[in-house]
N, C-alpha and C positions, 0 to 999 in steps of 0.2 A: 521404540521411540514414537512412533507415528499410531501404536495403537493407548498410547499414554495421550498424544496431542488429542483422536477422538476421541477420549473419555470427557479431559477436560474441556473442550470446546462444547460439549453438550452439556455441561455444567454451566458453562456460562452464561451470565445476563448481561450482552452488550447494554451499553449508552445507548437510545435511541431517539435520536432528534426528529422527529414526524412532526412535533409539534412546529416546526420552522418553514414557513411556504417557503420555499424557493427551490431554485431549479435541481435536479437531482444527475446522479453519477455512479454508478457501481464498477467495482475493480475485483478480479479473481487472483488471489495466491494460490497460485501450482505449487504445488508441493510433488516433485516427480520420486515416486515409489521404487527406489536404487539402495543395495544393500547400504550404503551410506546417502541416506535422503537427500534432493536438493531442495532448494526453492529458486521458479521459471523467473527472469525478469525480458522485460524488452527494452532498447533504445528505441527512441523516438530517430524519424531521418533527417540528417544533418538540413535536408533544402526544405522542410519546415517554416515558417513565417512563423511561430512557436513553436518553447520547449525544443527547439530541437536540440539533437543529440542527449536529450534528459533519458535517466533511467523512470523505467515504469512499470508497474503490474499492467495484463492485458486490462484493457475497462474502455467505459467513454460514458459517455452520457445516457439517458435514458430517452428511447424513445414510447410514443403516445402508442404503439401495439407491443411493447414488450407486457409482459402478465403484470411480472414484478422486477425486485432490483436483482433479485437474481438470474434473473431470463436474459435483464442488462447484460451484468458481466459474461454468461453464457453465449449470447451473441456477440459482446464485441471480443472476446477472445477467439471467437469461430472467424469472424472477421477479419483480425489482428493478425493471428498464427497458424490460421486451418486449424483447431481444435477443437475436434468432434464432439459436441457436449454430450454424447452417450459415454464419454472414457471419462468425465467427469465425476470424484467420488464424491459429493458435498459434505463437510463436516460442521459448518455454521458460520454464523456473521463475526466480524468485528463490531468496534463500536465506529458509530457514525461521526466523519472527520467535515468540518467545513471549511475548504482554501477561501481565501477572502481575495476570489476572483466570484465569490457569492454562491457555492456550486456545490450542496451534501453531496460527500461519499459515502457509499457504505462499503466495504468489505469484504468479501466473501472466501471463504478458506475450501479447497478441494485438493483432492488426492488424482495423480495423473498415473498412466502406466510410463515405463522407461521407453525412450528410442522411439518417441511416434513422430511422424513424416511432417515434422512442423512445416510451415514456410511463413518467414515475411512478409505483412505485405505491402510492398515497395513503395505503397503509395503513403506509406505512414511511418514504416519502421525499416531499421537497417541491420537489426541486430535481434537475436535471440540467444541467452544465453543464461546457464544455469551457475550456481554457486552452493557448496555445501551448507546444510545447516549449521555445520557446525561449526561453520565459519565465525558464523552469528553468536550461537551458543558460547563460544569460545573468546568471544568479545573482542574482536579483533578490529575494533576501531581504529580509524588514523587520526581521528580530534571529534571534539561535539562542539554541533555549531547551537550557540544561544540564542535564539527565534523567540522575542517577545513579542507577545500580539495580544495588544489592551492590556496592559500591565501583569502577564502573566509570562516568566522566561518557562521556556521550552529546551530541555537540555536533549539536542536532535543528534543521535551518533549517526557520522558519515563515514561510509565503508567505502576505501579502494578495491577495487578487484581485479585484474587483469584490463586494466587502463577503463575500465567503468565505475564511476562516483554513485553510490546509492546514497542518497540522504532526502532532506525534506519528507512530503508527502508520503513519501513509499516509505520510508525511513519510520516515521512516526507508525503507520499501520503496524511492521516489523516490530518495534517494538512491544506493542499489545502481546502477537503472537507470540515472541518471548516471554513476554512475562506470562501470560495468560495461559498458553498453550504448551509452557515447558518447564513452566515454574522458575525461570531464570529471575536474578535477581539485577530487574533493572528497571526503570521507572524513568519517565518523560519531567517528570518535577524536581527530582533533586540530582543535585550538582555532582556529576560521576567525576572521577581520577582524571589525570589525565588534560592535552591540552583544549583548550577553546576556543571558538569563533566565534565576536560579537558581529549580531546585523542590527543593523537597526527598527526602534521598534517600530510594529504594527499595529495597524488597527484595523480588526475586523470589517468585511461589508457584509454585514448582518442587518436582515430588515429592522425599521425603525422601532415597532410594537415586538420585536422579539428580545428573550434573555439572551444576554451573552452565554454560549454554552462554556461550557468547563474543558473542554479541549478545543478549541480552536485551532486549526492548520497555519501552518507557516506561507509564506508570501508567494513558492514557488510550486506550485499545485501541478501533476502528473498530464489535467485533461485540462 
């Protein structure tokens, strides 16, 4: 499985929105290397003044000495869960998401070893906690919510997991990975089986001299 995801992943030509000033965000999927693979997520902590208790990839913002976006997600998952960027495998980007809190994300896909001495960290998160791929693969949605943002619906599947909601932002990334990384047949555009959840619509906060990108993020952004 996971040496089919490295093939594909290197194959691929993310979306990449460089051309859009504004402020940036890189996030890392753990993929922890288990004879039945997972993928890492975190809760945010409930006493949060944001997002709290939201699920999340580790990530955050970019700061003015990281190299790149990926040094980003590299530090703030070192930050986020003690995760020593030398156990990090890199197999490549996603494509670049914009929440219309104004903030690119990009992506980034890595291979972890099992059983490493995670920890929270308290000042941020409450929760660490892994879920099988194949959960995902398996399509084990409980509904997809319909996120329209600038007249484009978004059909976002939301995953229960052992009392943890994954959807939105993380939700949307996961998708890519599926589709892109496993050949699963499933897409952010058309209307899946199944029940759904209208929001109401959105509109991007995209600078004024920019295109609207072709994937824009839903309303509830991860950072």
């Amino acid at each position: 499985m996971l040496e089919k995801l490295r093939k594909q992943l290197q194959q691929l030509t993310p979306q990449r929105l460089d051309h859009i000033v504004m402020r940036e965000a890189a996030v890392l999927l753990p993929i922890v290397e288990r004879p039945e693979p997972t993928l890492l997520f975190t809760r945010r902590a409930s006493h949060l003044s944001t997002h709290s208790g939201q699920v999340a990839f580790p990530g955050g913002k970019r700061e003015p000495f990281d190299s790149d976006l990926y040094a980003t997600a590299l530090r703030e998952a070192e930050e986020e869960i003690a995760l020593d960027p030398r156990l990090v495998e890199p197999l490549g980007r996603l494509s670049d998401v914009i929440s219309l809190h104004g903030i690119r994300v990009t992506p980034w896909v890595g291979i972890i070893p099992p059983d490493l001495p995670l920890v929270a960290d308290p000042g941020e998160l409450d929760a660490i906690f892994e879920v099988p791929l194949s959960h995902f693969l398996d399509d084990y949605r409980t509904h997809t919510d319909v996120i329209t943002v600038d007249g484009v619906a978004h059909y976002v599947p939301s995953y229960h997991v052992d009392g943890h909601i994954i959807w939105g932002l993380s939700a949307m990334m996961l998708v890519e990975l599926l589709a892109e990384g496993f050949g699963m047949s499933i897409d952010l555009y058309q209307r899946p089986q199944g029940p759904l959840q209208y929001y109401p619509e959105r509109t991007s906060r995209l600078p004024s001299s920019s295109a609207t990108p072709s994937r824009p993020a839903p309303s509830r952004s991860n950072k």
